[in-house]
Structures are given as structure tokens and as C-alpha cells.
VEXFIFI-333299 format. One record per atom (N, C-alpha, C, O): residue in three letters; x, y, z; atom name; residue number from 1. Coordinates in Angstrom, 1 decimal. Each point is the difference from the previous one (the first is absolute). Example, Ala and Ser with C-alpha at 12.3 -4.5 7.8 and 13.67 -1.06 7.14 Angstrom:
<gugus>
 code      u      v      w site pos
  ALA   13.2   -5.7    7.8    N   1
  ALA   -0.9    1.2    0.0   CA   1
  ALA    0.9    1.2    0.0    C   1
  ALA    1.0    0.0    0.7    O   1
  SER   -1.4    1.1   -1.4    N   2
  SER    0.9    1.1    0.0   CA   2
  SER   -0.8    1.1    0.8    C   2
  SER    0.5    1.1    0.1    O   2
</gugus>
This chain:
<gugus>
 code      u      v      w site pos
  UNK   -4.5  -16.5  -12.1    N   1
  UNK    1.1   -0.3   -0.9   CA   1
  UNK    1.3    0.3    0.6    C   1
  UNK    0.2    1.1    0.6    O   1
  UNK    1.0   -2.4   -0.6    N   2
  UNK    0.7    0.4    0.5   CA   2
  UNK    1.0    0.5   -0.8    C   2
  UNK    0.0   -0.7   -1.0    O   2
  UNK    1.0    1.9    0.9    N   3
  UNK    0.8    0.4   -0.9   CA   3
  UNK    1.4   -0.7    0.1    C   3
  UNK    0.5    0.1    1.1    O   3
  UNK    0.1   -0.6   -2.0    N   4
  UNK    1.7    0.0    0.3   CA   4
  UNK    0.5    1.3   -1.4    C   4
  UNK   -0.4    0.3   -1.1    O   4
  UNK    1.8    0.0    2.0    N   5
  UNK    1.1    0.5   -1.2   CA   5
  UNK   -0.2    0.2   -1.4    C   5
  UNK    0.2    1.1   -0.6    O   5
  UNK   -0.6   -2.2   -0.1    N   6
  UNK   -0.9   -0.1   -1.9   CA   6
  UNK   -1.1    0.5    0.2    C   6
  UNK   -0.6    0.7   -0.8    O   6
  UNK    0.3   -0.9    1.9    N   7
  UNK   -1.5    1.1   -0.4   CA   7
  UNK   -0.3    1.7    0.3    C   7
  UNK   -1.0    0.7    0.3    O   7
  UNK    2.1   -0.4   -0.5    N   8
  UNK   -0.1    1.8    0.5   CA   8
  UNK    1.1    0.2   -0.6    C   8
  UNK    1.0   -0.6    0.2    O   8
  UNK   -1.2    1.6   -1.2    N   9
  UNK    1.0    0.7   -0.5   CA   9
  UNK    0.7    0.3    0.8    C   9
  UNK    0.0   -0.3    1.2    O   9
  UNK    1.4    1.4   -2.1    N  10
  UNK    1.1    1.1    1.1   CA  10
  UNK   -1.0    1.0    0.7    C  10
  UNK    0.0    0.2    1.2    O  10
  UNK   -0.7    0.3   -2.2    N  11
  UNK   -0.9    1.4    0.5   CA  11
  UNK   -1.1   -0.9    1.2    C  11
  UNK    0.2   -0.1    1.2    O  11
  UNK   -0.9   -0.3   -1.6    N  12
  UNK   -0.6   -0.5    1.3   CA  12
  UNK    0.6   -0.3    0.8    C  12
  UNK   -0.2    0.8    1.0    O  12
  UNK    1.4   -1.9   -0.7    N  13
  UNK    0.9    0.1    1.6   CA  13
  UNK    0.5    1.2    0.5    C  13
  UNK   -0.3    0.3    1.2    O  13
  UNK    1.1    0.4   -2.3    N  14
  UNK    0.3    1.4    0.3   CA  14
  UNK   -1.5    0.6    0.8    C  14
  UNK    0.1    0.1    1.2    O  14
  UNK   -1.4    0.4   -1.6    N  15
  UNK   -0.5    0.5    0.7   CA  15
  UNK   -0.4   -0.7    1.3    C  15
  UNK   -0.1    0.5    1.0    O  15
  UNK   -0.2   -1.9   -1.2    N  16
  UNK   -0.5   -0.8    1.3   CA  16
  UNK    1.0    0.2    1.4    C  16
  UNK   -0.4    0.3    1.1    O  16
  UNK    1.9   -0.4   -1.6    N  17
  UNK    1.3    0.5    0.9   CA  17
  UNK   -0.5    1.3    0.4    C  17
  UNK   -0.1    0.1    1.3    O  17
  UNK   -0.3    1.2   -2.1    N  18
  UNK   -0.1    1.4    0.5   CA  18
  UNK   -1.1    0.2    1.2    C  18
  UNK    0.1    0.6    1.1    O  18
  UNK   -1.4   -1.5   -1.8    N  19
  UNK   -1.0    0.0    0.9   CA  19
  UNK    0.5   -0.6    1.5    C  19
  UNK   -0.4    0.7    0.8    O  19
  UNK    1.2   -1.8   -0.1    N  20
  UNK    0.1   -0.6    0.7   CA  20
  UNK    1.6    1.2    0.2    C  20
  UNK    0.4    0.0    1.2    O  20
  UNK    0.1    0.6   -1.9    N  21
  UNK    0.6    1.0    0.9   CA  21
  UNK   -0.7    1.0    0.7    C  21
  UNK    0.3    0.3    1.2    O  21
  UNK   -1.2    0.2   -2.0    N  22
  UNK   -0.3    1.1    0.8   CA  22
  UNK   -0.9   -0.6    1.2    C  22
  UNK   -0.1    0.7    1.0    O  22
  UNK   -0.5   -1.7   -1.0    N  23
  UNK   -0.4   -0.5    1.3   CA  23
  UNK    0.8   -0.2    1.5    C  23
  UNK   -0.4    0.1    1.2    O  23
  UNK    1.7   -0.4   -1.8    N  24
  UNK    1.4   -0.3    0.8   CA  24
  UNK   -0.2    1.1    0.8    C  24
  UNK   -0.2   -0.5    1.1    O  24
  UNK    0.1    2.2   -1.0    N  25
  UNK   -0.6    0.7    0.6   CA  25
  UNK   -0.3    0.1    1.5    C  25
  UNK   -1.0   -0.6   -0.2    O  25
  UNK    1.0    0.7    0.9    N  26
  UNK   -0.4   -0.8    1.3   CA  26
  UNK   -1.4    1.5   -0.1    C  26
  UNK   -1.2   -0.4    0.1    O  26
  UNK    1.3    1.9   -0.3    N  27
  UNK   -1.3    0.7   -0.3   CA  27
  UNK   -0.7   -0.1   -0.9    C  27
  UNK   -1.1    0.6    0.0    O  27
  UNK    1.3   -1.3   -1.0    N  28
  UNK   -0.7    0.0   -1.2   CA  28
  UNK   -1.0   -1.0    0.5    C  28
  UNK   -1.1    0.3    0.2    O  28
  UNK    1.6   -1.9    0.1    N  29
  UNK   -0.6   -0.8    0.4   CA  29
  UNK   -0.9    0.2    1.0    C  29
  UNK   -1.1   -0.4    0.0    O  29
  UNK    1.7    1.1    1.1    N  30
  UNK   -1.6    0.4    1.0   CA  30
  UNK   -0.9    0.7   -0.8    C  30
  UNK   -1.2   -0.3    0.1    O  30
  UNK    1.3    1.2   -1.0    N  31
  UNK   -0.7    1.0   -0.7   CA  31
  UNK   -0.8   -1.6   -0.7    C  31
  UNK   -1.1   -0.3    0.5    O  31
  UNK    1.6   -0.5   -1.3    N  32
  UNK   -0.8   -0.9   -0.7   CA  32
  UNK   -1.2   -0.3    0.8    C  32
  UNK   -1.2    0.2   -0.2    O  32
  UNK    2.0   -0.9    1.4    N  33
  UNK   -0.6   -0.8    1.2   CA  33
  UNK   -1.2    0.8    0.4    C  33
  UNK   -1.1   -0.5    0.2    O  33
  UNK    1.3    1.7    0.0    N  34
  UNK   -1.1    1.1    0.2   CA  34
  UNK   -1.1    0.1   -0.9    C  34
  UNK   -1.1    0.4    0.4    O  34
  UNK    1.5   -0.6   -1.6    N  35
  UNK   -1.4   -0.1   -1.2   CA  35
  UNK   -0.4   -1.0   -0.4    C  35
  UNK   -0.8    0.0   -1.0    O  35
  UNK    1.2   -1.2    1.6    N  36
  UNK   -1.0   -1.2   -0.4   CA  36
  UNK   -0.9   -0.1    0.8    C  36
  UNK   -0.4   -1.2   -0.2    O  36
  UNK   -0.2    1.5    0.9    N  37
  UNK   -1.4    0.0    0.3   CA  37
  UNK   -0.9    1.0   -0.2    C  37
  UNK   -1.2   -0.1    0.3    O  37
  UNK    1.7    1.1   -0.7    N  38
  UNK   -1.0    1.4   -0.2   CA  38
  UNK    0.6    0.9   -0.5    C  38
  UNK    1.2   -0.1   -0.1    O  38
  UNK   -1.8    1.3   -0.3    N  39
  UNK    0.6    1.6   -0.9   CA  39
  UNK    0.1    0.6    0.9    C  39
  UNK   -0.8    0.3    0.8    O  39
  UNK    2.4    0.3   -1.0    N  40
  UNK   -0.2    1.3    1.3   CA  40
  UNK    1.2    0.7   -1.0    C  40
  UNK    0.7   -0.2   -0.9    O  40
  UNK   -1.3    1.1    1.9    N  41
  UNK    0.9    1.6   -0.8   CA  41
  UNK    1.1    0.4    0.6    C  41
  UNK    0.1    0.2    1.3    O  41
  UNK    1.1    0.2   -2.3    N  42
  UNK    0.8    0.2    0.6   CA  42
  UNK    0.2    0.6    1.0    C  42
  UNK    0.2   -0.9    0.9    O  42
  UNK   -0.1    1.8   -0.4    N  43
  UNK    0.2    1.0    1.2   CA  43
  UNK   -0.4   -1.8    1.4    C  43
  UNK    0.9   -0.6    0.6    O  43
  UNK   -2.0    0.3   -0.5    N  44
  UNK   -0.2   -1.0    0.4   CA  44
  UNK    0.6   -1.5    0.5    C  44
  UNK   -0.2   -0.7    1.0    O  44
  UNK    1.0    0.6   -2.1    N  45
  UNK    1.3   -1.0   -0.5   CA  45
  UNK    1.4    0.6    1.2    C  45
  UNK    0.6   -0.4    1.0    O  45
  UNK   -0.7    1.6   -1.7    N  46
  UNK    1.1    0.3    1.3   CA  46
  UNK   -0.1    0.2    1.3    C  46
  UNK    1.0   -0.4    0.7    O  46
  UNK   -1.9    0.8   -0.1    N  47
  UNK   -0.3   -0.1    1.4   CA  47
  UNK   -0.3   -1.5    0.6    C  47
  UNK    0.2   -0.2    1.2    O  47
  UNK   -0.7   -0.7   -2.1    N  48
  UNK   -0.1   -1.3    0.3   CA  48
  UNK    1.4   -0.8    0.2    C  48
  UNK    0.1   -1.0    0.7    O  48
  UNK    1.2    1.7   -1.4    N  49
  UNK    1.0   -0.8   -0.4   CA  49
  UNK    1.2    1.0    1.0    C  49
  UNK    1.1   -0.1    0.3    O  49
  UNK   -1.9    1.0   -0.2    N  50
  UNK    1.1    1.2    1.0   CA  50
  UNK    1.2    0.6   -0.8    C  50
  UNK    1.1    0.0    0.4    O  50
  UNK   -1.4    0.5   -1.6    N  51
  UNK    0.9    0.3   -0.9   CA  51
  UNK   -0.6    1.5   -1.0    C  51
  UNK   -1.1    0.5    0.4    O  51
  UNK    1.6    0.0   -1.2    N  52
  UNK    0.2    1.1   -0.5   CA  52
  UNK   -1.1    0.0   -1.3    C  52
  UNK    0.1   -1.0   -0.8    O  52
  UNK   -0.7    1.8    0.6    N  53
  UNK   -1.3    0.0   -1.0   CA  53
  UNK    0.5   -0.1   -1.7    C  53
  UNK   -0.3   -0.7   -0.9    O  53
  UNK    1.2    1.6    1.1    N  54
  UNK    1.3   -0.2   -0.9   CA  54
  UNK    0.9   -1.3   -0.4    C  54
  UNK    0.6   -0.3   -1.0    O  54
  UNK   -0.6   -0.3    2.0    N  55
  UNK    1.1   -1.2   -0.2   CA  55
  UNK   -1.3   -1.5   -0.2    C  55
  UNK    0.4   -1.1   -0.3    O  55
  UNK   -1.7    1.4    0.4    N  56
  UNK   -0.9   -1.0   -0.2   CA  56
  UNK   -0.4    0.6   -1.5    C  56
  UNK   -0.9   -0.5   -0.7    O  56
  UNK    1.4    1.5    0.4    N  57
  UNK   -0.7    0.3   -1.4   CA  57
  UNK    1.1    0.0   -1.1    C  57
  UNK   -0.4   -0.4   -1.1    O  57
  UNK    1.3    0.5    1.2    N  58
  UNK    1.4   -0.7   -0.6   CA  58
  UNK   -0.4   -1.6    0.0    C  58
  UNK   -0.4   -0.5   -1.0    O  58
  UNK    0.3   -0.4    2.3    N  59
  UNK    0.1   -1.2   -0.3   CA  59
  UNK   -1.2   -0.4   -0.8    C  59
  UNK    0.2   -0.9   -0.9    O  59
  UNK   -1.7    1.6    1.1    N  60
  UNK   -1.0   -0.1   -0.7   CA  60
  UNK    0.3   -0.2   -2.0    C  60
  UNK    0.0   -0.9   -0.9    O  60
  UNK    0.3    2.3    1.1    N  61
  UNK    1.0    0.0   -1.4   CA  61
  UNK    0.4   -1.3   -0.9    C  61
  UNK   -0.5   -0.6   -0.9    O  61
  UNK    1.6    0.7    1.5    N  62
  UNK    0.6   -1.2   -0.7   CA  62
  UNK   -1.0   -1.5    0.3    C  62
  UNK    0.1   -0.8   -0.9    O  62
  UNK   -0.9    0.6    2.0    N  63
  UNK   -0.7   -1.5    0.1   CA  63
  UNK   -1.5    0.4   -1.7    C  63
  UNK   -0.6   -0.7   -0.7    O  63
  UNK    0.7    1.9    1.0    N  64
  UNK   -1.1    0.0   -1.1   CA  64
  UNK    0.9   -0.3   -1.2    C  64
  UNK   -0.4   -0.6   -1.0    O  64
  UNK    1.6    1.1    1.1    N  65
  UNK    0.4   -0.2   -1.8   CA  65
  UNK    0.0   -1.5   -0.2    C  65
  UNK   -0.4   -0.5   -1.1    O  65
  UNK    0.8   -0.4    2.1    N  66
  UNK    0.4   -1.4    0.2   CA  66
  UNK   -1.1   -0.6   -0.8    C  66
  UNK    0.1   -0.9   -0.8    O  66
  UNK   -1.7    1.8    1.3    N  67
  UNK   -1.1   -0.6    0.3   CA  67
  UNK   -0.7   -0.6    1.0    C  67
  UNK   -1.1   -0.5   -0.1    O  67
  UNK    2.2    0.6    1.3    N  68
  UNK   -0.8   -1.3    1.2   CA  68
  UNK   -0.7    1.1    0.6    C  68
  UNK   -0.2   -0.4    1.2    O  68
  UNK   -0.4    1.5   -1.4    N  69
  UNK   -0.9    0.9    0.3   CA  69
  UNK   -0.8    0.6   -0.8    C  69
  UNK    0.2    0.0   -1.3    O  69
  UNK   -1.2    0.5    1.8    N  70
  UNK   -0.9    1.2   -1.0   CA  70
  UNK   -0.6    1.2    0.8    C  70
  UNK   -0.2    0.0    1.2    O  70
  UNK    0.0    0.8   -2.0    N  71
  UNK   -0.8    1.5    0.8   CA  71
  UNK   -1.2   -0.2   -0.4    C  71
  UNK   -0.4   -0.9   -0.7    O  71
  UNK   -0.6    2.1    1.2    N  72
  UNK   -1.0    0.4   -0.3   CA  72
  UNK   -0.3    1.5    0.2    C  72
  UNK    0.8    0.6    0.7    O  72
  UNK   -1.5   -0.2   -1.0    N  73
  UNK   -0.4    1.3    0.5   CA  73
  UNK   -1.1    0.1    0.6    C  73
  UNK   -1.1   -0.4   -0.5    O  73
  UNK    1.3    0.9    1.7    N  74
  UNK   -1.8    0.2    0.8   CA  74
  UNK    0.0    1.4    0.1    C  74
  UNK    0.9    0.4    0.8    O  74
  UNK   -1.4    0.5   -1.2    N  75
  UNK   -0.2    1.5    0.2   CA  75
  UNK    1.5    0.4   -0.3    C  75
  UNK    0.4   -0.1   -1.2    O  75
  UNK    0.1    0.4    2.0    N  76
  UNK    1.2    0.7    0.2   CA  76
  UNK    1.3   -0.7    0.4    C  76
  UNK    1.2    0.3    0.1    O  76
  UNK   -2.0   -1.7    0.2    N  77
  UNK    1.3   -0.7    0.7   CA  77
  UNK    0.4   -1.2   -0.7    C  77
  UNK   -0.9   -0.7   -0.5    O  77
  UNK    1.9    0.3    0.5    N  78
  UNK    1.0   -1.6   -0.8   CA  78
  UNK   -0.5   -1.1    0.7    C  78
  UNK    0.4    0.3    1.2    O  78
  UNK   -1.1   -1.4   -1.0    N  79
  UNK   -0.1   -0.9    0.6   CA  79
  UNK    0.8   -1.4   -0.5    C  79
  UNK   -0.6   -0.6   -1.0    O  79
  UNK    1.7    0.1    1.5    N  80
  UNK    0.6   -0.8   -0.5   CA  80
  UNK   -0.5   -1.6    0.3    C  80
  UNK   -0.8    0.0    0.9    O  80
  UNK    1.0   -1.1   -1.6    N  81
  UNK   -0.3   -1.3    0.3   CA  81
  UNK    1.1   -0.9   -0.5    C  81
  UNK    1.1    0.5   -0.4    O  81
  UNK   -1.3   -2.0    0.6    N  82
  UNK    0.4   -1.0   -0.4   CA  82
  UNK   -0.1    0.3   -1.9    C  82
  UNK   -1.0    0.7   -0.1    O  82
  UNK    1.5   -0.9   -0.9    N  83
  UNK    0.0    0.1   -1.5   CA  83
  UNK   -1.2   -1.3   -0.3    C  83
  UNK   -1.1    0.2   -0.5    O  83
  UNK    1.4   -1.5    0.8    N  84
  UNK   -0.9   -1.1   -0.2   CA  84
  UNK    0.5   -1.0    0.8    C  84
  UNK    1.0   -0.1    0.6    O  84
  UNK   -2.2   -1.0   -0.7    N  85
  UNK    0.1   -1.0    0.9   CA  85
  UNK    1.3   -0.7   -0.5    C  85
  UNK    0.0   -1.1    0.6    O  85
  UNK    0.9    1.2   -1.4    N  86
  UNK    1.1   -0.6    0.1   CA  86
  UNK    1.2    0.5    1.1    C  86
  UNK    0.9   -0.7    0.4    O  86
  UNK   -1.0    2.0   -0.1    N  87
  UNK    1.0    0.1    0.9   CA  87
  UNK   -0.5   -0.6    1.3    C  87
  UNK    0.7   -0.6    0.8    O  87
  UNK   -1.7    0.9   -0.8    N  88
  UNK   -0.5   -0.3    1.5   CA  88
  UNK    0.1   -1.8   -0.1    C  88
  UNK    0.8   -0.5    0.8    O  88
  UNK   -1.2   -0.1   -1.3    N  89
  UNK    0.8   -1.2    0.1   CA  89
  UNK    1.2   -0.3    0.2    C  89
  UNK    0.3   -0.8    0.9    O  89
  UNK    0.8    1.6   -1.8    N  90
  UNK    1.3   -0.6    0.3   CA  90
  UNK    0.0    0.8    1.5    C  90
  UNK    0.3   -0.7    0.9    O  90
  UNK   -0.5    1.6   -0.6    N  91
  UNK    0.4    0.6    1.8   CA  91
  UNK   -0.6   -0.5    1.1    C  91
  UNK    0.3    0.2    1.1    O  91
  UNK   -1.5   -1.1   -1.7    N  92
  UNK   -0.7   -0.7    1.0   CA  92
  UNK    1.1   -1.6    0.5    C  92
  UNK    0.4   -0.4    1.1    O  92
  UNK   -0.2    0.0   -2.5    N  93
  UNK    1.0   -1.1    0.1   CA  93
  UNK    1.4    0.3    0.6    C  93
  UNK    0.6   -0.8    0.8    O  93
  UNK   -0.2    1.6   -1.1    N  94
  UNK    0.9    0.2    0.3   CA  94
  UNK    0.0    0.1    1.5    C  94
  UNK    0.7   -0.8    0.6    O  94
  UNK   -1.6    1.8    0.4    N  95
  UNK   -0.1    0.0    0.7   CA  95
  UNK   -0.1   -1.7    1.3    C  95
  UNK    0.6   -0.4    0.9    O  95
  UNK   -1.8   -0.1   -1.8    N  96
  UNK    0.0   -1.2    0.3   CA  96
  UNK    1.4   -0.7    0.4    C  96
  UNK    0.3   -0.5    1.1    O  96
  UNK    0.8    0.6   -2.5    N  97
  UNK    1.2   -1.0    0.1   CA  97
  UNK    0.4    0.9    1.0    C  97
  UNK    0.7   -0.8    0.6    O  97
  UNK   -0.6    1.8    0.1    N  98
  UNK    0.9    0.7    1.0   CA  98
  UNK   -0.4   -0.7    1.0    C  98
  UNK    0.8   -0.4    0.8    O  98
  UNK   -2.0   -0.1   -0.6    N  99
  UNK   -0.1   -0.1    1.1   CA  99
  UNK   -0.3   -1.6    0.7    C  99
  UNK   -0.2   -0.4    1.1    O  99
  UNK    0.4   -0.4   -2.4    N 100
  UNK   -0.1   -1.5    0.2   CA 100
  UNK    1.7   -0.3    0.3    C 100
  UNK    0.4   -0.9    0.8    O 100
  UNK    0.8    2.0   -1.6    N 101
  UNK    0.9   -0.1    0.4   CA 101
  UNK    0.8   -0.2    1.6    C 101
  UNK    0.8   -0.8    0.5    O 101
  UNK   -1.7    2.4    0.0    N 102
  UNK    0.3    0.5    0.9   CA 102
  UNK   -0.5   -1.6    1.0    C 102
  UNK    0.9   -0.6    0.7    O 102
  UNK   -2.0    0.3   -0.7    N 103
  UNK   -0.5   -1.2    0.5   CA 103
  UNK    1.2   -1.5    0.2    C 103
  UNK    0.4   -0.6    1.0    O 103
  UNK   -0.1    0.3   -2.4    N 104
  UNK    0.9   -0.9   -0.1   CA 104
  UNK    1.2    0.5    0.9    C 104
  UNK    0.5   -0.9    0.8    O 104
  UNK   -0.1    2.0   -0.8    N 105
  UNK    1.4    0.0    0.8   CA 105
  UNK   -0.7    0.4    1.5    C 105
  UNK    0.8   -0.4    0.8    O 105
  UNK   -1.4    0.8   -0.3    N 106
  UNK   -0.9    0.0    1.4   CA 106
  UNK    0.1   -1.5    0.6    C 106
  UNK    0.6   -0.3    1.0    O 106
  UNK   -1.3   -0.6   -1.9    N 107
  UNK    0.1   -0.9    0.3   CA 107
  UNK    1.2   -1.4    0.1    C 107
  UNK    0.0   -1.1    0.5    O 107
  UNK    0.7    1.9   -1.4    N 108
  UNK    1.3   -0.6   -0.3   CA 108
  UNK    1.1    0.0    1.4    C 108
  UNK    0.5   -0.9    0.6    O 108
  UNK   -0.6    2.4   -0.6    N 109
  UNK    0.3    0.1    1.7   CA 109
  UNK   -0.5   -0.4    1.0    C 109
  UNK    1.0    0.0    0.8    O 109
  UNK   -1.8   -0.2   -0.3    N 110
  UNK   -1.1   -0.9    0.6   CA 110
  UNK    0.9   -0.9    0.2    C 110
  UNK    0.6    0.1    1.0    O 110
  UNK   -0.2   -1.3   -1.8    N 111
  UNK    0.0   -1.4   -0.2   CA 111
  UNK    1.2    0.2    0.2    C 111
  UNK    0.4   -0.9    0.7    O 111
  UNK    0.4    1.6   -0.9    N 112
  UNK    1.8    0.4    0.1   CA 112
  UNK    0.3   -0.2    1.8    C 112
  UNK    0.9   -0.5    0.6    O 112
  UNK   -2.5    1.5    0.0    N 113
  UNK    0.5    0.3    0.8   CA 113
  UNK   -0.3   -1.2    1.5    C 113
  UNK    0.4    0.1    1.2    O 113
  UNK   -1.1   -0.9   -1.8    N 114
  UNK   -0.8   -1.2    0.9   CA 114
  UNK    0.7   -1.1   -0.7    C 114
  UNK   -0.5   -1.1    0.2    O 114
  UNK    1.7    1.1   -1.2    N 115
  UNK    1.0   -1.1   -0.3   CA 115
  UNK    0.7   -0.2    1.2    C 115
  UNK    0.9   -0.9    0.0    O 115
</gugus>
């Protein structure tokens, strides 16, 4: 379904805008990018991303309040993920458009440059 303007309230844009802020992120977003394919635990997240266990648990934080994450508990430890297959869709696409973009002007230059 495709949505326009009439079909989302203020509160839904207002949140849809928050969610695609905190994405804006450039650590949050690797942290996302980091849990769509599997559960990993924080401490884990940070050494993967080269950052502070602390500063991945703050951003954790807030992507859980959003929802585009979830925890678990395994014994003793938080295991974070993707929330549902809707985020991972929009970050898959999204991804995608980055890089059909990136393509078009690659090749855009190309043609500029053999004009």
C-alpha cells in the first residue's frame, strides 16, 4: 500500500519523521545495519563498530524506544536484533536506492567523461 499525506495522521508523520531521524545517525545506523542479519550483544556491537559500550547502549536505548529494535535475555546477557521484518525492509531498500544512485552518477560520469 502506497501511503500519501491523507493517509497518516499528525502523530503518525510526527513519529515516521522521528524514526527516520534517529536513523539520520551515522552510529545508530551501523548499529541497525549490524542487526539485521543476526543477535548480538552489546559489548559485541561495540567492538564491531569501534566505539564505547556505553555510547552503543544509549543509542540501543533510544532505537528500542523507536522500536526498530528489540532485546532478549540469554542468561546474563542483552542480545539485541532487528524489531521486525519491516525495518529490515525499509534498510534493505534503502540501501539498495544508495547504491543504484551511486551507480547512476558513476556512470553518469563515465559518459561526461568520453563526451
Amino acid at each position: 500500500m502506497t501511503h500519501t499525506p491523507d493517509t497518516l495522521s499528525d502523530d503518525q508523520t510526527a513519529d515516521l519523521a522521528e524514526m527516520f531521524r534517529l536513523l539520520g545517525d551515522p552510529t545508530r545506523l551501523r548499529i541497525v545495519l549490524t542487526l539485521l542479519t543476526e543477535t548480538v550483544q552489546v559489548g559485541e556491537i561495540a567492538e564491531r563498530l569501534s566505539v564505547s559500550q556505553s555510547l552503543v547502549s544509549h543509542h540501543l536505548r533510544l532505537l528500542r524506544a523507536a522500536r526498530l529494535v528489540r532485546h532478549e535475555r540469554k542468561g546474563r546477557e542483552m542480545h539485541y536484533r532487528i524489531h521486525d521484518h519491516h525495518v529490515s525492509c525499509v534498510i534493505d531498500d534503502m540501501v539498495a536506492h544508495v547504491a543504484e544512485v551511486r551507480e547512476a552518477q558513476h556512470t553518469a560520469g563515465q559518459e561526461a567523461e568520453t563526451a
